[in-house]
Each structure stands twice: as C-alpha cells, then as structure tokens.
C-alpha positions as CSV (number, residue, x, y, z in Angstrom):
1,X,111.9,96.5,71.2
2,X,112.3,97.4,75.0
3,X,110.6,96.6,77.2
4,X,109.7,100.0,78.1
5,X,108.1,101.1,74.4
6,X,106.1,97.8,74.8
7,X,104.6,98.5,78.3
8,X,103.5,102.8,76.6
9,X,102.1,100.8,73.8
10,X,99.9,98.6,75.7
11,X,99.2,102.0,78.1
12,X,98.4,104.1,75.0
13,X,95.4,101.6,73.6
14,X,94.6,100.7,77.5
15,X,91.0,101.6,79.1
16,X,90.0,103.6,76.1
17,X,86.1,104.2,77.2
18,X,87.2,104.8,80.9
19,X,85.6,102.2,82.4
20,X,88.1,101.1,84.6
21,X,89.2,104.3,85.6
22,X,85.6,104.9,86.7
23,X,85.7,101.7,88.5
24,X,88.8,102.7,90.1
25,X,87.4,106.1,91.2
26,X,84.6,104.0,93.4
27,X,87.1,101.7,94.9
28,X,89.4,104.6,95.9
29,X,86.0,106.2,97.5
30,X,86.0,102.9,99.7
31,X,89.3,103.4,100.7
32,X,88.8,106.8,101.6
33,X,85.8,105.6,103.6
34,X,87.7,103.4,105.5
35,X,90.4,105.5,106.4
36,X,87.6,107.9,107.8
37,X,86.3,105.3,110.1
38,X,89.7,103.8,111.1
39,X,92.3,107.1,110.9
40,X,95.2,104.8,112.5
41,X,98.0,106.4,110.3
42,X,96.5,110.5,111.1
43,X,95.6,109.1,115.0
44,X,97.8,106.6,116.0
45,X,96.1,106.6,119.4
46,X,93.1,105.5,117.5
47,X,94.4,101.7,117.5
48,X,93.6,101.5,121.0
49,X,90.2,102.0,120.6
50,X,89.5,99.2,117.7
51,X,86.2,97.4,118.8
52,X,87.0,93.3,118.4
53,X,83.5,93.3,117.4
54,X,85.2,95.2,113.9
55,X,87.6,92.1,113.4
56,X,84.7,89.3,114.2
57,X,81.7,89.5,115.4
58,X,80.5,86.2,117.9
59,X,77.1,84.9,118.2
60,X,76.5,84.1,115.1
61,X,80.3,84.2,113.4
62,X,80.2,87.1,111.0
63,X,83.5,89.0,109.8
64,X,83.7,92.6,110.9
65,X,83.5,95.9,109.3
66,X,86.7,96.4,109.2
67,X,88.3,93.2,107.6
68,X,84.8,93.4,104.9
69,X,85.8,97.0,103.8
70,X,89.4,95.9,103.4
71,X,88.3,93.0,101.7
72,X,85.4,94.3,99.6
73,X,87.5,97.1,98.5
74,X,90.6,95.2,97.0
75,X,88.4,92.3,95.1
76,X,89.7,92.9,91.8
77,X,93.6,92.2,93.0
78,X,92.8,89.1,95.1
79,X,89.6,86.9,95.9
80,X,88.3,87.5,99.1
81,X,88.2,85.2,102.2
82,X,85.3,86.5,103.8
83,X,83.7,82.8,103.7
84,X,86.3,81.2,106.1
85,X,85.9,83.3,109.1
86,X,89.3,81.6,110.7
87,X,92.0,84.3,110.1
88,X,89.6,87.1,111.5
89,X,88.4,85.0,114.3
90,X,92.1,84.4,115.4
91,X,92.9,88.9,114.6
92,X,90.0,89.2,117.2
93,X,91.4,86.6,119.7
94,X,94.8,87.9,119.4
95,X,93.7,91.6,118.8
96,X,96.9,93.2,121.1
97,X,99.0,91.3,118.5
98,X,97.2,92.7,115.7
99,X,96.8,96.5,117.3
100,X,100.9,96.1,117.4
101,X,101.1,95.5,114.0
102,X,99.0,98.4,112.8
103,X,100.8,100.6,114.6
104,X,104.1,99.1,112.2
105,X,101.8,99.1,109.4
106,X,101.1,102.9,109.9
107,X,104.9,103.9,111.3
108,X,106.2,106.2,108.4
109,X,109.9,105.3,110.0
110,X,109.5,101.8,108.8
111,X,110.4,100.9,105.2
112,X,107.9,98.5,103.0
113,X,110.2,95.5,103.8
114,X,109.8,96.2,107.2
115,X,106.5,96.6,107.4
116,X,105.6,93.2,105.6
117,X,108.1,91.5,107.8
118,X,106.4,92.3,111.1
119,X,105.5,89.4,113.1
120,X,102.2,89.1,111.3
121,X,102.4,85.4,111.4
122,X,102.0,85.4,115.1
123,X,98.2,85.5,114.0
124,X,97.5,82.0,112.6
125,X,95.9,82.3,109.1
126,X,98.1,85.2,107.6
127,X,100.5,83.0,105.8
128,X,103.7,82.4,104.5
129,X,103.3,85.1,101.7
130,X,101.3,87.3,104.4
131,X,98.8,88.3,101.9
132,X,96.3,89.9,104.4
133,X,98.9,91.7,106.0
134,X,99.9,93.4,102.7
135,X,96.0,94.5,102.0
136,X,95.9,96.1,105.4
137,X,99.3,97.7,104.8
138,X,98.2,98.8,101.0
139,X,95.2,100.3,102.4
140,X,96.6,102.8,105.4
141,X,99.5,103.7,102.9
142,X,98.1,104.2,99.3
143,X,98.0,107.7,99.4
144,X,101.8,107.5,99.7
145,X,102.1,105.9,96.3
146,X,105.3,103.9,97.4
147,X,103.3,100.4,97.7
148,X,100.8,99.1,95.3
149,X,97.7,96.7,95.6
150,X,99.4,93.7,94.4
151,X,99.9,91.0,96.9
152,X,101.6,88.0,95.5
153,X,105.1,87.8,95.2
154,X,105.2,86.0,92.2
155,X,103.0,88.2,90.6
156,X,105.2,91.4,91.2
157,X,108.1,89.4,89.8
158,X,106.5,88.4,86.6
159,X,105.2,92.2,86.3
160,X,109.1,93.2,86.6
161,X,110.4,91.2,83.9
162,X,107.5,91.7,81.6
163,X,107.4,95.2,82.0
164,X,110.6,96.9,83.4
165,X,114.3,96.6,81.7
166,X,115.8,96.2,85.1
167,X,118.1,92.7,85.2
168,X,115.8,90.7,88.0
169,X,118.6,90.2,91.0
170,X,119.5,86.9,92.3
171,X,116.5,87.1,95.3
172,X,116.8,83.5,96.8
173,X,118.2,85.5,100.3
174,X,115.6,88.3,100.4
175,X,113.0,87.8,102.8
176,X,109.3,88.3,101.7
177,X,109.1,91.8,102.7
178,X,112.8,92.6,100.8
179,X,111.5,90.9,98.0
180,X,108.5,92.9,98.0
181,X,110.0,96.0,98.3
182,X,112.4,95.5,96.0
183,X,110.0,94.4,92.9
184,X,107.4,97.1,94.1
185,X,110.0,99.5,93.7
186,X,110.9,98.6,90.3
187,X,107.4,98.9,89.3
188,X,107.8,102.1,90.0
189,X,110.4,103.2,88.4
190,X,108.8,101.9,85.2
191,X,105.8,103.7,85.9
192,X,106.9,107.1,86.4
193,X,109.5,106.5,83.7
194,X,106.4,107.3,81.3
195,X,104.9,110.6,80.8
196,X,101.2,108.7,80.3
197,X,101.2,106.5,83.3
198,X,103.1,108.6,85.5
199,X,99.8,110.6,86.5
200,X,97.9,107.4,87.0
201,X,97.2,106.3,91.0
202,X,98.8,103.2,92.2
203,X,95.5,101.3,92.2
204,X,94.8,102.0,88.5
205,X,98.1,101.3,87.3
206,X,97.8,98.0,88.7
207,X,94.7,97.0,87.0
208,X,96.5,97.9,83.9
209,X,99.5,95.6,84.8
210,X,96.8,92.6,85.5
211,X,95.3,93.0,82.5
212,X,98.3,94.0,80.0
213,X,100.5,91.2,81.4
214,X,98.2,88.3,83.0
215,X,100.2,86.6,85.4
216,X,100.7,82.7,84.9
217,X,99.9,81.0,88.4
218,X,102.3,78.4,89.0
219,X,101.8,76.2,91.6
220,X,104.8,73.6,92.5
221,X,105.0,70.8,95.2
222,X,108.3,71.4,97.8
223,X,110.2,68.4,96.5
224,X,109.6,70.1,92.7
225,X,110.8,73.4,94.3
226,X,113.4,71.5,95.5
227,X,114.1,69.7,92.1
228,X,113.9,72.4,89.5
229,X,113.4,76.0,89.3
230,X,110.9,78.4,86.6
231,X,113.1,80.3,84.7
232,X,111.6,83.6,83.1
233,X,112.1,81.9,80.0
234,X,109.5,79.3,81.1
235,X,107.5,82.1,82.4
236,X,107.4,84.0,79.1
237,X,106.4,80.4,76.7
238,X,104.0,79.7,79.1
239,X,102.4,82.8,78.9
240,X,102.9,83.3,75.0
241,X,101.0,79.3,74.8
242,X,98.2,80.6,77.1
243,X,97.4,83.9,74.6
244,X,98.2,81.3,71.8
245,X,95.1,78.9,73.6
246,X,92.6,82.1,73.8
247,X,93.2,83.2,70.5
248,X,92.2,80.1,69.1
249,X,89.3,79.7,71.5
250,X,88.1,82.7,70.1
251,X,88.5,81.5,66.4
252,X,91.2,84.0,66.0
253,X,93.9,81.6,64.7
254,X,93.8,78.0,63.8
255,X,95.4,75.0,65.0
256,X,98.1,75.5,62.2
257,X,98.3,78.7,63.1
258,X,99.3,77.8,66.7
259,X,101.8,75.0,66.2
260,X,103.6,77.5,63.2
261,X,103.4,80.7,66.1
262,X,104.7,78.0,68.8
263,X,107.6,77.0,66.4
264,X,108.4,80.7,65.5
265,X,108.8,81.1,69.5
266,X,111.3,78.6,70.3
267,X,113.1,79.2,67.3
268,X,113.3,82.6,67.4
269,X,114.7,84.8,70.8
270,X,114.6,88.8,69.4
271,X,111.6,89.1,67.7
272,X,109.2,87.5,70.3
273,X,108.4,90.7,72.2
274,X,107.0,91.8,69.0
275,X,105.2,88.7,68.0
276,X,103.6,88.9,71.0
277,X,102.5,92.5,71.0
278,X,101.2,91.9,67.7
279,X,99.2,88.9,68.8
280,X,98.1,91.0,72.0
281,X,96.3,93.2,70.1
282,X,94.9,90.3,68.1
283,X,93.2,89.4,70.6
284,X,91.6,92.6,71.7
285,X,90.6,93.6,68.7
C-alpha cells in the first residue's frame, strides 16, 4: 500500500464529530486577532512602533502580549515557555535585533529557508532549532499556506516518511532553514495531492498529521550522534512498539499478542504498512 492511500485512509475516518475542526476555527480566530493588533506583514512600518512593554513587561517580570498571543495560540503544536521569562526578556533587550528579523520574517522576497536562517540566534534563548523564530514566522505567514505550524525538524521529517512517497534526500548539508523548507514542502505536495485534505487550512492539517502519525521523540547525547545514526527503519519499529505498548495498556491485545505482532514486524518488510493501519484503527475503535 502507498503511502499516499494510507495517509486518505487515516483522513477519511479523521475528526468525524468536528471537534477539532471547531477547535481549529478558534485558534485561527486568535491568529487573526493578532495579526489585527500587530499588521507587520500589511504595514511594514508598523515594526517600528512595537512597544518593548509587548515583548516583556519589567516591574514585576511578566511576558508581553505579543509573545502570550503567539504562544497561547500555537499550544497544541508545542508547549509553551511562557514560565521562563528569559528568551522574551533578552527580545526586549535586544528589540532592534528582533524588529530586523520581523521585517525578514514578513519580506514576501525571502523564501522559508531564508526566513528561518535569519540571524535569530543573535537573541540568546532562540535556539539551535530556532523554534520561537518559526512560531513567529508561522504566524505572520499562515494565510499564505506555504509554511505550516510544525516546529521541530525532526518531526517534519518523520511526517515525510510516514506520510509522503517522496525518497527522503541525503540532508546532512542543509542548514535548518533548507531542511525546513524542504520537508515543509513535501508536506505539501502530499496534502494537496488529495482531493479531501486539499481544502483543509495548514493548521488543521497539521493536527491531523500529529495525531495520525505521532512522532517518536528521540533524544541523543553528541558523542551518540556522533557514534550512530536513527535510520527510518528504527523510526518506524519504534513507533509500531509504542502503538504495540498502548494497545495493550488499553487491554486491546495481550502480551502474546505483542511479542507474535513484534515478530511479524521484523520478519516481515511489505506488509507492515498494513499491519499497522490495521492496528491503528484498533486502537481507535
């Protein structure tokens, strides 16, 4: 089975009550509200005028409105940091810095790469995967529906192999923002490949891929990044183990049952896209 028939048959049975969809109808309100209080990509002059009191407020230390409505808004792709006022404390500090970057987050010249690569480091707190930076971008471009509201790395490249038939590239030369791009893209394509999802907004369309492909978080020291590398074939038997674990937690299958489904895996290389499909819906059921 491709890859592409599995991700319409997960679509088809997904958000059947329209729950979600109502959920994502308020969070796309937020947005909207957000981009009426801060129009930087329709008034580009409007950058100048950002209050630091916005970014972080002194006397006591509270986070601004405008890093809470950023944050508050995207909580179901990413836990906020509104507790550890550091990050926001250094945006106000450094605000000419950050007022620089909005302008490339908003520039409609610049690609996504681009965008991400921007000196956002320069603000101490952003991060190597400039996580923040790609909320902010997400937010003052969504209506474009060329970037989505998925801001790890990793995550995007487990959604690509799950999801889309494209061959993942060799991407140890890409920078973050090339590798974001380029997986961001290809989520895409497999999205509007579909007559069903095609319709669906960026933001809803990644709620489905978060919860029709839960991404496995692995965390690795530098000498084991240095050592070894996870192959998608890791990727794939530690995911199939994990829906394996929380079918039995659920009394779904038995211990038997998940040492025989195990054994079927590594023995077996066709049929596993299937198995797991089958056990998918297992589990919702």
């Amino acid at each position: 089975m491709s890859k592409s028939i599995a991700l319409l048959e997960k679509a088809n049975v997904y958000d059947k009550t329209g729950t979600i969809k109502r959920e994502v109808e308020i969070e796309v309100g937020r947005l909207k509200e957000l981009r009426r209080k801060y129009p930087f990509a329709e008034n580009l002059r409007s950058i100048e005028w950002l209050d630091p009191d916005k970014l972080f407020k002194m006397n006591p230390d509270q986070v601004g409105e405008f890093f809470t409505l950023i944050e508050t808004t995207l909580t179901k792709f990413g836990a906020a940091n509104l507790t550890s006022g550091n990050v926001y404390r250094n945006a106000r500090i450094q605000i000419k810095d950050l007022k620089n970057l909005l302008r490339t987050a908003v520039d409609e010249r610049k690609s996504l790469a681009q965008k991400v690569d921007a000196p956002w480091e320069r603000i101490g707190g952003f991060g190597p995967d400039k996580q923040l930076a790609k909320k902010i971008i997400y937010c003052f471009n969504y209506e474009k529906a060329t970037v989505l509201p998925i801001f790890s790395n990793q995550h995007l490249r487990q959604f690509v192999y799950r999801a889309s038939d494209t061959a993942i590239p060799q991407n140890k030369y890409f920078s973050v923002g090339q590798e974001y791009e380029h997986y961001t893209v290809e989520l895409l394509k497999a999205k509007n490949s579909l007559h069903l999802t095609k319709s669906w907004n960026t933001m809803y369309y990644a709620r489905f891929l978060y919860e029709a492909y839960p991404p496995i978080n692995i965390e690795v020291t530098t000498e084991e990044k240095k050592s070894a590398v996870v192959t998608d074939e890791q990727l794939d038997m530690q995911g199939f183990v994990k829906l394996l674990g929380d079918l039995q937690k659920k009394g779904k299958i038995t211990g038997e049952q998940f040492r025989e489904y195990r054994g079927f895996w590594m023995q077996q290389s066709t049929d596993r896209q299937e198995l797991m499909n089958r056990l998918t819906k297992l589990l919702e059921t």
